[in-house]
Structure formats: C-alpha cells, structure tokens
C-alpha positions as CSV (number, residue, x, y, z in Angstrom):
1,X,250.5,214.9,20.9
2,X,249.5,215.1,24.7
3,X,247.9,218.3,24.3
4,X,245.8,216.8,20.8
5,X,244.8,213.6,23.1
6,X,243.6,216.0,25.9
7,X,241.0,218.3,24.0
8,X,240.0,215.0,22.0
9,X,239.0,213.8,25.5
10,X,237.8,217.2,26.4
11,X,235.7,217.5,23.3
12,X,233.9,213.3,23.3
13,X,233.0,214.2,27.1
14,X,231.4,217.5,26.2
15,X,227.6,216.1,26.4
16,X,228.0,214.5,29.6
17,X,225.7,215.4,32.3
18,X,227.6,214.3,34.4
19,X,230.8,215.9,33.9
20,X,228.8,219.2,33.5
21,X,226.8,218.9,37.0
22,X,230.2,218.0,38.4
23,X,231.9,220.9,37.1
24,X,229.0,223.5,38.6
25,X,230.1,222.1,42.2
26,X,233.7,222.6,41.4
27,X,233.1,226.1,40.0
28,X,234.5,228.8,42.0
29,X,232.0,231.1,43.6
30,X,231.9,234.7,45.5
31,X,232.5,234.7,48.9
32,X,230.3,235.6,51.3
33,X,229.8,236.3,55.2
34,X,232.1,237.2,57.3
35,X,235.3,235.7,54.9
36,X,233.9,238.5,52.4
37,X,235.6,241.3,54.8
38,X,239.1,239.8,52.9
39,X,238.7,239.9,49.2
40,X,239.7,243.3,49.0
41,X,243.3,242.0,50.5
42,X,246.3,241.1,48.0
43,X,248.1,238.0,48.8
44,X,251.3,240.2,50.2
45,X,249.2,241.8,53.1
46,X,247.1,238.1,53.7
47,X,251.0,236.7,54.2
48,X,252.1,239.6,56.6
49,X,248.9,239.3,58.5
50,X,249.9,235.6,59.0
51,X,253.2,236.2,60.1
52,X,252.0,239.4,62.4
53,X,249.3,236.8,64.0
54,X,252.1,233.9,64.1
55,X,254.8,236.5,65.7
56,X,257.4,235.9,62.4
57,X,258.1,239.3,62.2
58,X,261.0,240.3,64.0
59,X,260.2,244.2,63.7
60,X,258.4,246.1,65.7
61,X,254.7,246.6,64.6
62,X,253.7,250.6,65.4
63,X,251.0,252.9,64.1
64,X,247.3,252.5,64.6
65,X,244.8,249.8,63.6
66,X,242.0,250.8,61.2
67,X,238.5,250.5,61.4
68,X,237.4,247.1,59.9
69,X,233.9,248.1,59.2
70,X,231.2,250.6,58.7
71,X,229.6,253.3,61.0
72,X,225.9,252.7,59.8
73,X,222.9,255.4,59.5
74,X,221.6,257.1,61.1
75,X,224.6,259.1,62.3
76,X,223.7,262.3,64.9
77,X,226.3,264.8,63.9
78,X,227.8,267.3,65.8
79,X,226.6,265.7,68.8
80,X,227.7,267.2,72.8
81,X,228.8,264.6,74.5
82,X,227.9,264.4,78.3
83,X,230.4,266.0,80.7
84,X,231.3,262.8,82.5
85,X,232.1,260.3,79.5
86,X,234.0,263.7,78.2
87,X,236.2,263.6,81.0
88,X,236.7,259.9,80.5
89,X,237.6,260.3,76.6
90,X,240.2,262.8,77.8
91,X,241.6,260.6,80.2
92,X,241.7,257.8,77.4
93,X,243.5,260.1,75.1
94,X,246.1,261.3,77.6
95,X,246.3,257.1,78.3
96,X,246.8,256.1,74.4
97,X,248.6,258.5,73.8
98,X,251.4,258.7,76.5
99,X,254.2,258.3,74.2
100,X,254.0,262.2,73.0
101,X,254.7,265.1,75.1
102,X,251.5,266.6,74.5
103,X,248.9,266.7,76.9
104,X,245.2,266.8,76.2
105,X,242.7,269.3,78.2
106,X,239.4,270.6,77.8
107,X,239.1,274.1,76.9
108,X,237.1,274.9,80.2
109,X,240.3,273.6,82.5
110,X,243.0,275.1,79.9
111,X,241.2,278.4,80.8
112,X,240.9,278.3,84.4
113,X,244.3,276.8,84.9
114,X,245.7,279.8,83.5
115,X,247.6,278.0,80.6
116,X,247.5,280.4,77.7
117,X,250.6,281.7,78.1
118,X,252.2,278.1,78.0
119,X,254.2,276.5,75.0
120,X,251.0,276.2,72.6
121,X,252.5,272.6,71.6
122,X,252.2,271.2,74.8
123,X,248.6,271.0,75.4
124,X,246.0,269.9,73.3
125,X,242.6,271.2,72.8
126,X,239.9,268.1,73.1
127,X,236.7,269.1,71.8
128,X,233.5,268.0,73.0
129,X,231.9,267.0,69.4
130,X,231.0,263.7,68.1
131,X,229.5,262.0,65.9
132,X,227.0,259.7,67.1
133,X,225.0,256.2,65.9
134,X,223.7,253.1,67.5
135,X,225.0,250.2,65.2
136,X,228.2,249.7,62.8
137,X,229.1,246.7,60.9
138,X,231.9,244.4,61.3
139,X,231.9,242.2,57.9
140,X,228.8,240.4,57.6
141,X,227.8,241.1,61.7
142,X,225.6,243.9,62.8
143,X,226.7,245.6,66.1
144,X,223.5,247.2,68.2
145,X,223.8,249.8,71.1
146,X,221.2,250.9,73.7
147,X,220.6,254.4,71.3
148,X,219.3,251.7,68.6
149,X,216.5,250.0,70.2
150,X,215.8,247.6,67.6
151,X,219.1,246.1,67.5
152,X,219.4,246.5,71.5
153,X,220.3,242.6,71.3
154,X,223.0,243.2,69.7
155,X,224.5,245.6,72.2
156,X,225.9,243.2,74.5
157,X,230.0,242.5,73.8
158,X,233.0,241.1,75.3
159,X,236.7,242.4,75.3
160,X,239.8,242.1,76.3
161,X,241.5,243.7,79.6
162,X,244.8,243.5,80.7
163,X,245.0,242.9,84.5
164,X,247.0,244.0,87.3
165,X,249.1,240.6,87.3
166,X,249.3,240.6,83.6
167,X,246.9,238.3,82.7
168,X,244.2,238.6,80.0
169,X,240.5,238.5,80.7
170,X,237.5,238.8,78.8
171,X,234.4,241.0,80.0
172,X,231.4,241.5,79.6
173,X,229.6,245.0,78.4
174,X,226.4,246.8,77.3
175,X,227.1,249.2,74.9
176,X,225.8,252.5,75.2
177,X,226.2,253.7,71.6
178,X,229.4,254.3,68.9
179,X,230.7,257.6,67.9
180,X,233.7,259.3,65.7
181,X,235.7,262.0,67.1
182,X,238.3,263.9,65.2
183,X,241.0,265.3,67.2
184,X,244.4,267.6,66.1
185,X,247.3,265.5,67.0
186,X,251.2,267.3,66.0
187,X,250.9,264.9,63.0
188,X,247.2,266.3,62.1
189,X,243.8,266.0,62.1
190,X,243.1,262.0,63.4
191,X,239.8,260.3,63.7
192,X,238.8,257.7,66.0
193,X,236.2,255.5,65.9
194,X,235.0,254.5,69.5
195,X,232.3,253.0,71.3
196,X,230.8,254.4,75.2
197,X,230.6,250.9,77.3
198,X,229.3,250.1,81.0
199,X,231.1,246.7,81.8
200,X,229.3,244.4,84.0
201,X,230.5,243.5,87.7
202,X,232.0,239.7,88.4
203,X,230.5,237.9,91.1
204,X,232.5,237.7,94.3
205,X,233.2,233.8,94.2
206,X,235.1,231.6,91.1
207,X,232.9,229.0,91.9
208,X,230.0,230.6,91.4
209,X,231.2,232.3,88.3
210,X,232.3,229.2,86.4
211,X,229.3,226.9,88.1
212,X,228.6,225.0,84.8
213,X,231.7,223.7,84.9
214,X,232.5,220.0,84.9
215,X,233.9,219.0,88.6
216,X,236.8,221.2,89.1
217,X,238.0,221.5,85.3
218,X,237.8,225.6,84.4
219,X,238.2,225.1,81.1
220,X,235.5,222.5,80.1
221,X,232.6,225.4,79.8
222,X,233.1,228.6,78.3
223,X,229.5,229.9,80.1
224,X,230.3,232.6,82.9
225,X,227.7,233.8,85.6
226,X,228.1,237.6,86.4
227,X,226.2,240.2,88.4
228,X,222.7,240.3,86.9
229,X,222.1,244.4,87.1
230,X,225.8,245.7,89.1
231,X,227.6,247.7,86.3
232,X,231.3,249.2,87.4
233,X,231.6,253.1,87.6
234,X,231.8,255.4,84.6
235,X,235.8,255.3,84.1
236,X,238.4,255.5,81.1
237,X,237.8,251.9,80.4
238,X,234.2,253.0,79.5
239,X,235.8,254.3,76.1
240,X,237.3,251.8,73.9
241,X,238.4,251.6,70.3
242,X,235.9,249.5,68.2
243,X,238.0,247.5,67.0
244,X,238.7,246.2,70.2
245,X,235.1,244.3,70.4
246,X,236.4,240.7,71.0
247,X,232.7,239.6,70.6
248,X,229.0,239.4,70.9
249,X,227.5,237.8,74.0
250,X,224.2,236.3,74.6
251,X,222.8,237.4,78.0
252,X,219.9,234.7,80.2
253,X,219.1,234.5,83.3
254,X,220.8,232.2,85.6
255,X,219.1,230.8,89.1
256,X,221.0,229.3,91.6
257,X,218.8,227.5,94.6
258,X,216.6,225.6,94.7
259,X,214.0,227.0,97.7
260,X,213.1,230.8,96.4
261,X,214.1,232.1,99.3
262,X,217.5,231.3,99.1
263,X,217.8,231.8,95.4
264,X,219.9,233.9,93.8
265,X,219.7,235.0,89.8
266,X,222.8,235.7,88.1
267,X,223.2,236.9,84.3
268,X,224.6,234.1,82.5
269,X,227.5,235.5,79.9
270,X,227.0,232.9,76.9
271,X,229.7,234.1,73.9
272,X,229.0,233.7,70.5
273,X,231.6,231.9,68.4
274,X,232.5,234.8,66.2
275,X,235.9,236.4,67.4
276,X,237.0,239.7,65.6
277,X,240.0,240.9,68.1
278,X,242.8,239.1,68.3
C-alpha cells in the first residue's frame, strides 16, 4: 500500500516544472578538475588513503609512491644528461636508496677504480640516458619548466625539506625540466620520474623574509621574500621525485625602501592554494 501511494504521487507530479528543474540540480554529474584525478579509485583504497593521511594504520607503509600524472609531449628520448646533474642523480640514488647493499657508479669511475673484478652485485651501473620534456600534468594542473618556454610560468614550485633540526620547510624552486630514467635495481628494471631544480637562496634576516607579516605574528601571511636572482649550488637536492612538488608559486618583485638608493628588491614567493604533496 505504501509503495502504490508513492508512484501515485510519483506519477500526479510527473508534469511539474518544477519538480523537473529541481531534479536537474539534484542530478549527479561528472567530476571534473583536479577531484577528477580520484574516480579511478575504489572505495577500499579512498578508506586506506584516509587512514594512511590520518596515521590509523599501525603498519609500516614501504615501497615507492607512483607517479600521479602524465609526462606530456614532446618527450626528447634518449637524451645525455650533463656531467654535473649526472653526478648529482647518482648521489640521489646512492641517498634513496641506502637501505640495499648495492652501490651505484658511473661506468667511467667503475673503470678507473679498477672494480671489474669485484662481486658484480655490489655495484650498480647508472647510465647516463634520459628521457626528457618540459611540462607533465598533475590532475587537472599543468606543470612548465625552463625547456618549455611557453609554460615557463609554470616552472616555479615549492617543496618540502627536512632540516638539520628536524623541522619541515618549504622552498622555493625553478625548474629546469622533467625526465624518466630507468635504472636495474636487484629487483629489476625501475623507472623514475624526476624533475632537475635550482632552489632559490633565503634572505639572511626572518624579518625581512616574513615582512608582510602582521606585527610579530609569523603565521598571519603566508607571503615570503627570498633572494631575487641567488640560486644555491648544483647539489643532490637539485634532483627530486615529481611527486614531491608541494606546489606552484607565483613569483613578483618585492621593494623594500623607500629612497632608491637604499632600496633593496626581493622576489616575493606568493603560493598557490593547490597542494599535491602531503
């Protein structure tokens, strides 16, 4: 009897306007943006991702974190990269990877250390091939690089470092473009998607750095003032995993003083609200 009263209710009300224009608003539609990167998830892994985030999970978490994106064209293949940044990649390998008793070389020192006749499992081989492009795609953002021009705006990012005290700080970066490299681990062939940075320098004084600030409150302005051209040295930090990208950045010019003489211009680091590394 419910069910009869229902679809006679149903059925008086089907010729209402009303109702209809009412339903289209409720009606459920396909995602889109950057919430379209999780459709492809079942509800099992959305709840472990929830826990993992909320630290419910009592194991440990190993393994490695997959790309969550696309490497877009054009893609330079078979690309040499330059000796410097190699020797940095081989650094960040033997870094990441410290928990194996293998130790990665280049073939030009494994030769003139004199290390053929060593246990051939000891050392690996890092070769000096990538492949290289200027932008990827992180769900519905576009990442740019210096080697893509017109998406050179883009190129600017923040990420995460862990400091000598164990704090966590954000900085701020140009980078210079993104490339895969496949390297033989004992488990196999592994490839790693990367991304070539120069990270800007902080200025010398906290005050200066967090001068939009209100009175002495740190934490009421999330605009930074860093070294307008100073870059650190190429090091093993210049290599990071893309998925490490915390964020874009939008970089302006920032002038303290008012007399020119005395004014100095600092690059003001202004984030953008859009946080993919956490």
């Amino acid at each position: 009897m419910q069910n009869y009263k229902i679809d006679n209710l149903v059925s008086i009300q089907q010729n209402n306007q009303n109702l209809i224009d009412g339903l289209e608003l409720i009606k459920p539609r396909q995602t889109s943006g950057s919430l379209a990167a999780y459709d492809g998830f079942e509800f099992e892994e959305l709840l472990r991702f929830r826990k993992m985030f909320c630290h419910e999970l009592e194991d440990t978490i190993t393994g490695s974190e997959s790309f969550p994106g696309e490497i877009l064209t054009p893609i330079n293949e078979q690309v040499d990269l330059p000796d410097d940044v190699f020797k940095c990649l081989i650094t960040y390998y033997n870094e990441a990877y410290d928990d194996i008793n293998v130790e990665f070389i280049s073939m030009t020192d494994f030769i003139e250390q004199g290390l053929q006749n060593e246990v051939s499992n000891q050392y690996t081989i890092v070769q000096p091939k990538i492949n290289q492009c200027g932008r990827i795609r992180v769900a519905a953002e576009i990442f740019g690089s210096v080697l893509a021009p017109r998406y050179k705006k883009n190129s600017h990012i923040l990420a995460k470092f862990i400091q000598s005290n164990n704090l966590t700080e954000l900085f701020p970066g140009q980078v210079q473009y993104y490339f895969e490299h496949k390297l033989r681990l004992p488990t196999g062939v592994k490839t790693h998607r990367l991304a070539y940075v120069r990270w800007y320098l902080p200025v010398d004084d906290d005050r200066t750095r967090f001068h939009c600030r209100i009175e002495e409150d740190y934490r009421s302005i999330n605009i930074e003032l860093w070294k307008n051209v100073e870059i650190y040295n190429l090091s093993r930090d210049s290599i990071i995993p893309i998925h490490n990208i915390y964020s874009r950045f939008v970089p302006a010019n920032f002038i303290i003083g008012k007399k020119r003489a005395n004014s100095k211009t600092y690059m003001a680091v202004i984030p953008i609200n859009r946080q993919f590394h956490l």
